[in-house]
N, C-alpha and C positions, 0 to 999 in steps of 0.2 A: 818633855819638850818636843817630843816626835822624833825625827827621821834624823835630823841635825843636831849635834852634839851644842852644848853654848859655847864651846871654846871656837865650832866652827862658827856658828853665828858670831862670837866678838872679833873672829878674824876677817869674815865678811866683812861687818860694819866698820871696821876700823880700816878697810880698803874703801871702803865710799867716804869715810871721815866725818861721820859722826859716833863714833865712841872715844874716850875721852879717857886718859890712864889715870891712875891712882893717884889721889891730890890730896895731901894734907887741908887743903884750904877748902876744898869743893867736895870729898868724897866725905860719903855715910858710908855705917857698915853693908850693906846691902847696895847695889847700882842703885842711880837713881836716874830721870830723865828729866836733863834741865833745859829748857831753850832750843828744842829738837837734837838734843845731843845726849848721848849716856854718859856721865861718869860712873866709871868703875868704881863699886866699893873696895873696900878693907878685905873683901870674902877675896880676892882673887890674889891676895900676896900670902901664900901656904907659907901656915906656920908662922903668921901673925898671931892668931886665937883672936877670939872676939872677944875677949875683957879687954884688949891691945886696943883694936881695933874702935871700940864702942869709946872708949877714954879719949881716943884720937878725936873721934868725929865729937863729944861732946866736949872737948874742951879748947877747941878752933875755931877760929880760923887763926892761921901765922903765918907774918909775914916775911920773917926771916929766921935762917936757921938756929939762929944761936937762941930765941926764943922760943922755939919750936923743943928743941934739947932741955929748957934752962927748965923750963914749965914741965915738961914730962918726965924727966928722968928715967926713960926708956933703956931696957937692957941695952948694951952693946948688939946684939946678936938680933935686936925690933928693927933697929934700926939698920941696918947692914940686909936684913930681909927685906926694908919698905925701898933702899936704895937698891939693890938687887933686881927687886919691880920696878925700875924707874919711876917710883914715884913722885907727883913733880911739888 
């Protein structure tokens, strides 16, 4: 990536406000760029894993949490990670 770390680029970016945090509804496992904005993927909450992460993005969007839980049946410990990230 060159001279700049990405963690300094997403802290740059997310000081001008376009990067966008972890979103059940909006994030894939990888960033992605929607609408001049980044969502952050699933890569950036350590210790999701990407079989977590890949089931999230392929079986959403949700609109609230109790079906977000009901549908995934995610360890204690996924979820306490993706809240941890604030993810929204």
């Amino acid at each position: 990536m060159g001279f700049y770390t990405p963690d300094s680029l997403i802290k740059a970016a997310r000081h001008d406000g376009v990067v966008l945090p972890v979103c059940v509804i909006h994030s894939k496992w990888e960033a992605d760029l929607e609408t001049g904005a980044i969502w952050l993927g699933f890569t950036q909450v350590v210790g999701l894993g990407e079989e977590t992460g890949r089931l999230i993005e392929s079986r959403g969007p949700w609109w609230r949490l109790e079906d977000f839980l009901k549908d995934l049946t995610l360890a204690r410990e996924k979820v306490s990670l993706l809240a941890s990230a604030n993810a929204n």
